[in-house]
C-alpha positions as a Markdown table, in Angstrom:
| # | Residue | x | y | z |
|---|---|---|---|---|
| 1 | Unk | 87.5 | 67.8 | 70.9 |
| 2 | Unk | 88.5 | 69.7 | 74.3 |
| 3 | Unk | 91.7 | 69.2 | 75.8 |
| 4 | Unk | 92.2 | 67.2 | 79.1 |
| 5 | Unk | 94.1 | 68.9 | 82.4 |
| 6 | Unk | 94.3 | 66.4 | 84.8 |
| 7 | Unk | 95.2 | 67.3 | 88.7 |
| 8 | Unk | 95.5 | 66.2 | 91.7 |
| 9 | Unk | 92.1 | 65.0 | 94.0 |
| 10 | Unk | 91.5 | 65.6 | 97.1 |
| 11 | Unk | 91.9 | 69.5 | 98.9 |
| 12 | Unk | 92.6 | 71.9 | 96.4 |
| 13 | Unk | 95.8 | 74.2 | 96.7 |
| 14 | Unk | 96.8 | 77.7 | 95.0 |
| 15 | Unk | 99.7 | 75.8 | 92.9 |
| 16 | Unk | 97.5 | 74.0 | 91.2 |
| 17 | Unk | 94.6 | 76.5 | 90.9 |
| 18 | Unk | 97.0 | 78.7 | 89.8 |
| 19 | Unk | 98.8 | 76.3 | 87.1 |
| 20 | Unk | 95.4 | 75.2 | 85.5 |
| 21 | Unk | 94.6 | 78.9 | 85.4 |
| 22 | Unk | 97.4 | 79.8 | 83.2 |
| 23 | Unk | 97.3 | 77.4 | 81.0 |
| 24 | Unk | 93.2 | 77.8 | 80.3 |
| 25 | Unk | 94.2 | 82.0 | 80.1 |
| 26 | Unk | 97.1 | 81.2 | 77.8 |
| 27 | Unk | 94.8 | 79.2 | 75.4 |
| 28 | Unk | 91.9 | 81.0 | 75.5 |
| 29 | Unk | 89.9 | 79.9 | 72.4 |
| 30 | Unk | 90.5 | 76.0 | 73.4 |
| 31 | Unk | 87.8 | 73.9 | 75.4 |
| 32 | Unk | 88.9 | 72.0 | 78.8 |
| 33 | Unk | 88.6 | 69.2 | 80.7 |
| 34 | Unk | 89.7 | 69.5 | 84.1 |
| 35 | Unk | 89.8 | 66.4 | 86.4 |
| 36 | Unk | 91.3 | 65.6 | 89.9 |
| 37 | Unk | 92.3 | 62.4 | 89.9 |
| 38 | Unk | 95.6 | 60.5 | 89.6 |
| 39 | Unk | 96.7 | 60.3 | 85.7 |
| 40 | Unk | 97.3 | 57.0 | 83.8 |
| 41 | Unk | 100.8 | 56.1 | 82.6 |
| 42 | Unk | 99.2 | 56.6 | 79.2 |
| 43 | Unk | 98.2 | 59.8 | 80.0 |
| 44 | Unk | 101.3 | 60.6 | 81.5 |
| 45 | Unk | 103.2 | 59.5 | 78.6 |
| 46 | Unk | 100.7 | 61.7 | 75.9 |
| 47 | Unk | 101.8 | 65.2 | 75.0 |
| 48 | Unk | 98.1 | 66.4 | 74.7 |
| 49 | Unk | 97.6 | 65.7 | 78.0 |
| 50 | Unk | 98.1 | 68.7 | 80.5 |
| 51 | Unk | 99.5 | 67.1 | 84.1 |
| 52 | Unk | 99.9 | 69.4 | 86.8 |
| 53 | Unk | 100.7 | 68.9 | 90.7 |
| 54 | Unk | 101.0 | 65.2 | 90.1 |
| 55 | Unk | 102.4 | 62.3 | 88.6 |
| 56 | Unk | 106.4 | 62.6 | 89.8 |
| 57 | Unk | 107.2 | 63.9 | 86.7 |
| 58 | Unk | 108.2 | 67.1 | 85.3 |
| 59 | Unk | 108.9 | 67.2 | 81.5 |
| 60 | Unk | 107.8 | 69.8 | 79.7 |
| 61 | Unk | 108.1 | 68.3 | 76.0 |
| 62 | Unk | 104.8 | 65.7 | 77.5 |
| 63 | Unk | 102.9 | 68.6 | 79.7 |
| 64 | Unk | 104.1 | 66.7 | 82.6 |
| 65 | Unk | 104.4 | 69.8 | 85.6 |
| 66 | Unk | 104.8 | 68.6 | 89.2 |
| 67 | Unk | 107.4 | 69.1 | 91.6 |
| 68 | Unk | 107.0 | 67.0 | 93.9 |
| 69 | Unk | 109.7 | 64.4 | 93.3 |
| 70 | Unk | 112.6 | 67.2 | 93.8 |
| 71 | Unk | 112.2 | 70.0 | 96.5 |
| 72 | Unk | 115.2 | 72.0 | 94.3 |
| 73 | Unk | 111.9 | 72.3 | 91.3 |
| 74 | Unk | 109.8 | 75.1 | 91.5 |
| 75 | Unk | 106.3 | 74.6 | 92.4 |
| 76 | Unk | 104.0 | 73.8 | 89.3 |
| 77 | Unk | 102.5 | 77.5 | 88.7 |
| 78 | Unk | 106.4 | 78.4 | 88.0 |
| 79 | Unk | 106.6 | 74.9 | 85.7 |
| 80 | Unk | 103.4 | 76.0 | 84.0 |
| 81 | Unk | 105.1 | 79.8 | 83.4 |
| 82 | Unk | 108.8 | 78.5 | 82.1 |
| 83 | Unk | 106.3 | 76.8 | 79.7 |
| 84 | Unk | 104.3 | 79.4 | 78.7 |
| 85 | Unk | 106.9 | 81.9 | 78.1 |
| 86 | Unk | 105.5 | 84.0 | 81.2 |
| 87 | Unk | 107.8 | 83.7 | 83.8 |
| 88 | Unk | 109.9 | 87.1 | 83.7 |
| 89 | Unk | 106.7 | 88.9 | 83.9 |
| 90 | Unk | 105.1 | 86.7 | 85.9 |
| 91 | Unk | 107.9 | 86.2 | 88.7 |
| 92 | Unk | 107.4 | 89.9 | 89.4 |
| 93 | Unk | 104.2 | 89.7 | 91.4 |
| 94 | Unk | 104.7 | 89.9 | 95.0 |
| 95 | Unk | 103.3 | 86.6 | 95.7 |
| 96 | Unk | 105.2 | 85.1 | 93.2 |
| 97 | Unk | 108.0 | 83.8 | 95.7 |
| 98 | Unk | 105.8 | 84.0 | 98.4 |
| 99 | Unk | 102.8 | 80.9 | 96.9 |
| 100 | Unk | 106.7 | 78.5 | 96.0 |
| 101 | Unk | 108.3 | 79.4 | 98.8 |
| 102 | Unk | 104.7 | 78.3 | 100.9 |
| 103 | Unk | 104.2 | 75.2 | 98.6 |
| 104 | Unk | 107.8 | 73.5 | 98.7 |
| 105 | Unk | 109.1 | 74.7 | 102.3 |
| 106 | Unk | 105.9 | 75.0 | 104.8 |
| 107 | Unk | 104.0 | 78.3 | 106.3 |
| 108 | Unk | 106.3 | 77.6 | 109.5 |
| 109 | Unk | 109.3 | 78.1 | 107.1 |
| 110 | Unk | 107.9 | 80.9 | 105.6 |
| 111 | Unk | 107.3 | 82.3 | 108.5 |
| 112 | Unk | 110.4 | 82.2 | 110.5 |
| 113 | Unk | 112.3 | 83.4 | 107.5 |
| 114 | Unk | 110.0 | 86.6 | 107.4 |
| 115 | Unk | 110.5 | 86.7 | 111.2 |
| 116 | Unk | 107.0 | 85.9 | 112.5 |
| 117 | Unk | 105.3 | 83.6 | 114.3 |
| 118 | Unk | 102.9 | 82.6 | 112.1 |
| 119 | Unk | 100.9 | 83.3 | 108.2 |
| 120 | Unk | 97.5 | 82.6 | 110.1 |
| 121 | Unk | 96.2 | 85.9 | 110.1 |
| 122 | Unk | 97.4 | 86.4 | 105.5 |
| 123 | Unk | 95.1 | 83.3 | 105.2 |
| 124 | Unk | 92.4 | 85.5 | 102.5 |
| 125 | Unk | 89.0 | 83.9 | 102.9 |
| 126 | Unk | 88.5 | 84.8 | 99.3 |
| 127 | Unk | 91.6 | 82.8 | 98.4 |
| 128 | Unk | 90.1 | 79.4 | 100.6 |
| 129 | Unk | 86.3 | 80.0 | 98.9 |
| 130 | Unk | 88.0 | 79.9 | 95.4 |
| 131 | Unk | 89.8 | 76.6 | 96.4 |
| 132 | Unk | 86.6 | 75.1 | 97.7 |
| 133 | Unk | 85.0 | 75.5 | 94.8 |
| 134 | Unk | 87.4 | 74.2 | 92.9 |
| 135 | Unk | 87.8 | 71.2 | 94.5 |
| 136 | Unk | 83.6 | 70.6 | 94.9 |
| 137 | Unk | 82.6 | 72.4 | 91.5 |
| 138 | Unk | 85.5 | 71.7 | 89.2 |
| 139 | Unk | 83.6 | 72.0 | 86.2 |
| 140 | Unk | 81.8 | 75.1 | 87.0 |
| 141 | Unk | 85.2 | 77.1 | 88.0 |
| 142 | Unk | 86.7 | 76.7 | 84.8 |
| 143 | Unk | 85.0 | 80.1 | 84.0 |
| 144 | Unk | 86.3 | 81.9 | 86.7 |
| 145 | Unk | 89.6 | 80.7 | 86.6 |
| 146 | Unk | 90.5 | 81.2 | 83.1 |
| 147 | Unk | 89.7 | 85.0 | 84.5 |
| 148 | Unk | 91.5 | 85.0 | 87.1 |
| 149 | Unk | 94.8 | 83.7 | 85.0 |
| 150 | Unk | 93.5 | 86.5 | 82.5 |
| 151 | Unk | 93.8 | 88.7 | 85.2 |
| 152 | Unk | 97.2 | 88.2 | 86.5 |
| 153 | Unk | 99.3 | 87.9 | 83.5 |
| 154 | Unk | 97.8 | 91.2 | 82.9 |
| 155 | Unk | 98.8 | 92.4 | 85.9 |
| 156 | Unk | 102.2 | 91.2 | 85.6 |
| 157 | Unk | 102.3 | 93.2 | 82.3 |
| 158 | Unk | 101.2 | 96.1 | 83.4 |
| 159 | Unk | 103.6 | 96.0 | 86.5 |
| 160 | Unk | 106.8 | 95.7 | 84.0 |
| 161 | Unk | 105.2 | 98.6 | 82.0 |
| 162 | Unk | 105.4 | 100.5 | 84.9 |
| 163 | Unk | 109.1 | 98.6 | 86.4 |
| 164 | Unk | 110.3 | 100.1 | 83.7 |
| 165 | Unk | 108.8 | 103.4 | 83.9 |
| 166 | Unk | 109.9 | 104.2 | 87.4 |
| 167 | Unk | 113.4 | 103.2 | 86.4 |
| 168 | Unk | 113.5 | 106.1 | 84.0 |
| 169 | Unk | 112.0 | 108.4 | 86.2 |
| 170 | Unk | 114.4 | 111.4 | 87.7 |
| 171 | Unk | 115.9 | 110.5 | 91.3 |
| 172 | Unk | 117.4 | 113.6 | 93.3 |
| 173 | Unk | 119.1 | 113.7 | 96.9 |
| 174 | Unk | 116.7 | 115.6 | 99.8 |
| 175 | Unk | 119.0 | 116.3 | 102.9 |
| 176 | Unk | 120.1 | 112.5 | 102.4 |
| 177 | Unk | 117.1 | 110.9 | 101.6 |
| 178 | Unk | 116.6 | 109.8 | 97.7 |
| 179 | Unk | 113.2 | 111.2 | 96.1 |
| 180 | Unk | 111.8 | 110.0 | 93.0 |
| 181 | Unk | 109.4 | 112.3 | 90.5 |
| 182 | Unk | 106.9 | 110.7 | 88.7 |
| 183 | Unk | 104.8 | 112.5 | 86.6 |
| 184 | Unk | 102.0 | 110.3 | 86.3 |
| 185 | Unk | 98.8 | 109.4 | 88.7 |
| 186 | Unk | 99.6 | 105.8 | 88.1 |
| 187 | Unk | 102.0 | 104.9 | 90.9 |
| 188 | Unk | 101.2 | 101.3 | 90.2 |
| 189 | Unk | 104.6 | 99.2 | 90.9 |
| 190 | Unk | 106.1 | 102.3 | 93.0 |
| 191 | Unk | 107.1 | 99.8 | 95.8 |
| 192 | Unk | 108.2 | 97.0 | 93.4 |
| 193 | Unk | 110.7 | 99.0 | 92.0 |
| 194 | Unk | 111.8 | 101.0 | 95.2 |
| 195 | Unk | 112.3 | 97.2 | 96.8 |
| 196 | Unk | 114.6 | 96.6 | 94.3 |
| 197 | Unk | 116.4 | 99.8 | 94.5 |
| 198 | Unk | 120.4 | 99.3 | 95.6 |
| 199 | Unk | 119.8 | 102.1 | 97.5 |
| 200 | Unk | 115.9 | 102.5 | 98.1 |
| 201 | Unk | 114.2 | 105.9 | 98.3 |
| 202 | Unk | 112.1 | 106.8 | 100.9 |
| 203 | Unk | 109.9 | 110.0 | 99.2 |
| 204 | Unk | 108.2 | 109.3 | 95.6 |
| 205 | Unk | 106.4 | 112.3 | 94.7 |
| 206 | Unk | 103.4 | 112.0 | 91.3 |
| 207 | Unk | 100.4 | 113.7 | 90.5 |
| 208 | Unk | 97.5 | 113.3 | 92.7 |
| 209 | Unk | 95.2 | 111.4 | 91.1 |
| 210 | Unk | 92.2 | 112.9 | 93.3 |
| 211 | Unk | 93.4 | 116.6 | 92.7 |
| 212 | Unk | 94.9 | 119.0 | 90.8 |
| 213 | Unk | 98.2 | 118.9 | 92.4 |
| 214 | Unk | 100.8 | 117.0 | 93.8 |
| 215 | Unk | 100.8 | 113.8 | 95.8 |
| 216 | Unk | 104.2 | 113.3 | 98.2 |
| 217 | Unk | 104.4 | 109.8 | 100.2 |
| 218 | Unk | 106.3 | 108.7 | 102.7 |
| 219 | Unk | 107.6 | 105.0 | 101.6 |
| 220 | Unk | 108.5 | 101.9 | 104.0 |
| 221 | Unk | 107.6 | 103.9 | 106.7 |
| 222 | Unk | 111.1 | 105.9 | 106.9 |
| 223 | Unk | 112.4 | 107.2 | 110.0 |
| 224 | Unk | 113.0 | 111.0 | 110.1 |
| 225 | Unk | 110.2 | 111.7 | 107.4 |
| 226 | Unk | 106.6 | 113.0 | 108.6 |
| 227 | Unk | 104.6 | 115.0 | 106.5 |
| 228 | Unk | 102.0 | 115.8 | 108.6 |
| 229 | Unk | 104.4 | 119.3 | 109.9 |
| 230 | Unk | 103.0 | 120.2 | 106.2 |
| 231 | Unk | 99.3 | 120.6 | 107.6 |
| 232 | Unk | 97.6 | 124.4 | 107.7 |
| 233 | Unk | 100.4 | 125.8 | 104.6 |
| 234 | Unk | 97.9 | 127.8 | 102.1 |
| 235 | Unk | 99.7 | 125.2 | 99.8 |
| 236 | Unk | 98.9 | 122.2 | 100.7 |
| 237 | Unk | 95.6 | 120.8 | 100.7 |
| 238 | Unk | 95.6 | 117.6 | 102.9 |
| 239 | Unk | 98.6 | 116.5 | 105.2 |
| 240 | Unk | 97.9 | 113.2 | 106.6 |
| 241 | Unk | 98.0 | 113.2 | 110.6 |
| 242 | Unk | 100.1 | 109.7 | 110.2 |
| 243 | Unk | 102.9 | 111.6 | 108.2 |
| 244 | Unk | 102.8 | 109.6 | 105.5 |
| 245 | Unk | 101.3 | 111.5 | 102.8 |
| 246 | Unk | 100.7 | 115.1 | 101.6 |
| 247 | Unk | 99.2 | 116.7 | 99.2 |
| 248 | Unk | 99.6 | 120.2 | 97.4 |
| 249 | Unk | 96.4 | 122.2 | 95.8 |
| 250 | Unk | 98.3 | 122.8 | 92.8 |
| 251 | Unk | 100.9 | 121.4 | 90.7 |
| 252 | Unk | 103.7 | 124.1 | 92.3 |
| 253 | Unk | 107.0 | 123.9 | 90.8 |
| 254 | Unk | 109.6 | 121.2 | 91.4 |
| 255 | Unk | 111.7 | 123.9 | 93.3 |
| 256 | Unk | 108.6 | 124.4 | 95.8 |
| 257 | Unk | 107.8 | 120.9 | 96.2 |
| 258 | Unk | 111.5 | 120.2 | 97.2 |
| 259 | Unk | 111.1 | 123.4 | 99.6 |
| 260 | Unk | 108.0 | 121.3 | 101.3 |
| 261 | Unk | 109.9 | 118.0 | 101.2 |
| 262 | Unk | 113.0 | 119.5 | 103.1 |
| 263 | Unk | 110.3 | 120.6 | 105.9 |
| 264 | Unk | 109.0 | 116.8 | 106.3 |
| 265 | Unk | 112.7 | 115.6 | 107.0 |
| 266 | Unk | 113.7 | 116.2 | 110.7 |
């Protein structure tokens, strides 16, 4: 017997897309239903019944996920994650906040909090095509999104792997700039964690995964840090002309590297 996820009709959103694909990811070797349509009080009222994005309800003991009732709930991707256990990996994906925030509040919202004018020109034409076939092929997306929710929980795990990483990595003082050393070519979650940083470094310096040597980046574009005064040293083999990046033909020691690092802060 499949299970039944029932969701709103009419124009598809990423909430919901994003809600069914969690829960068809999280229970992999299960068959689905998926229908837009409003739910019956029965169904509503049946804890084998999965209903997400509609209904007025949220109550997690009956699968009942929306939000809409209360603008202080979450949006029902975040309902669907409490659920599931998979929020504190989850929430740290960048468009975590972003898709709720979106959801609840508005893109004009959104946007004047983030101090623009508009979110027109982040509108992904991948992201709308996905949507449209959700709403017109329901049936025929199941598939594809119990990939996609594959896909981002493990991404989210990954991205706490490395969270974690980064916070053990060493963190030394460059003529008053903080520099982290990573010594790995996976600089996956770099920006995450320097975000979160009390006191964010701008330099993060790993193996270059391209090369034999270093890799030294400029992060969050930081005034009074150009790398490009590197370019034409026997050392290095690429200085990008923007600043932001350099990159030495071996893996000199840390003593040489900080040597380099002084001469790309003015």
């Amino acid at each position: 017997m499949k299970n039944l996820i029932i969701t709103h009709p009419g124009k598809s959103h990423f909430d919901e897309f994003c809600a069914v694909s969690l829960i068809l990811a999280s229970n992999k070797d299960e068959e689905f239903v998926v229908e837009r349509r409003e739910p019956l009080v029965e169904e509503l009222q049946n804890p084998d019944v999965w209903i997400v994005d509609i209904g007025n309800v949220h109550n997690p003991k009956l699968k009942n996920f929306d939000h809409h009732q209360d603008l202080s709930i979450p949006v029902s991707f975040v309902l669907v994650a409490d659920y599931l256990g998979l929020t504190d990996s989850l929430s740290k994906l960048s468009f975590w906040s972003f898709k709720d925030k979106i959801d609840r509040f508005g893109p004009v919202y959104v946007a004047k909090e983030l101090g623009v004018e508009s979110l027109a020109t982040t509108h992904s034409p991948m992201e709308v095509w996905l949507l449209e076939m959700f709403e017109n092929k329901t049936s025929e997306s199941i598939g594809l999104m119990k990939d996609f929710g594959t896909h981002i929980i493990n991404k989210a795990k990954e991205l706490s792997s490395q969270l974690k990483f980064w916070e053990q990595c060493e963190k030394i003082e460059v003529k008053n700039h903080i520099v982290i050393f990573g010594l790995t070519e996976n600089t996956k979650g770099i920006e995450e964690y320097i975000n979160s940083m009390n006191r964010p470094a701008s330099i993060c310096v790993s193996y270059d995964n391209r090369g034999d040597g270093w890799k030294i980046r400029r992060h969050n574009d930081f005034k009074g840090v150009d790398f490009s005064v590197l370019e034409g040293h026997p050392d290095i083999q690429f200085a990008h002309k923007g600043g932001f990046i350099a990159k030495t033909n071996k893996r000199i020691s840390k003593e040489q590297l900080i040597e380099f690092i002084k001469l790309g802060i003015s």
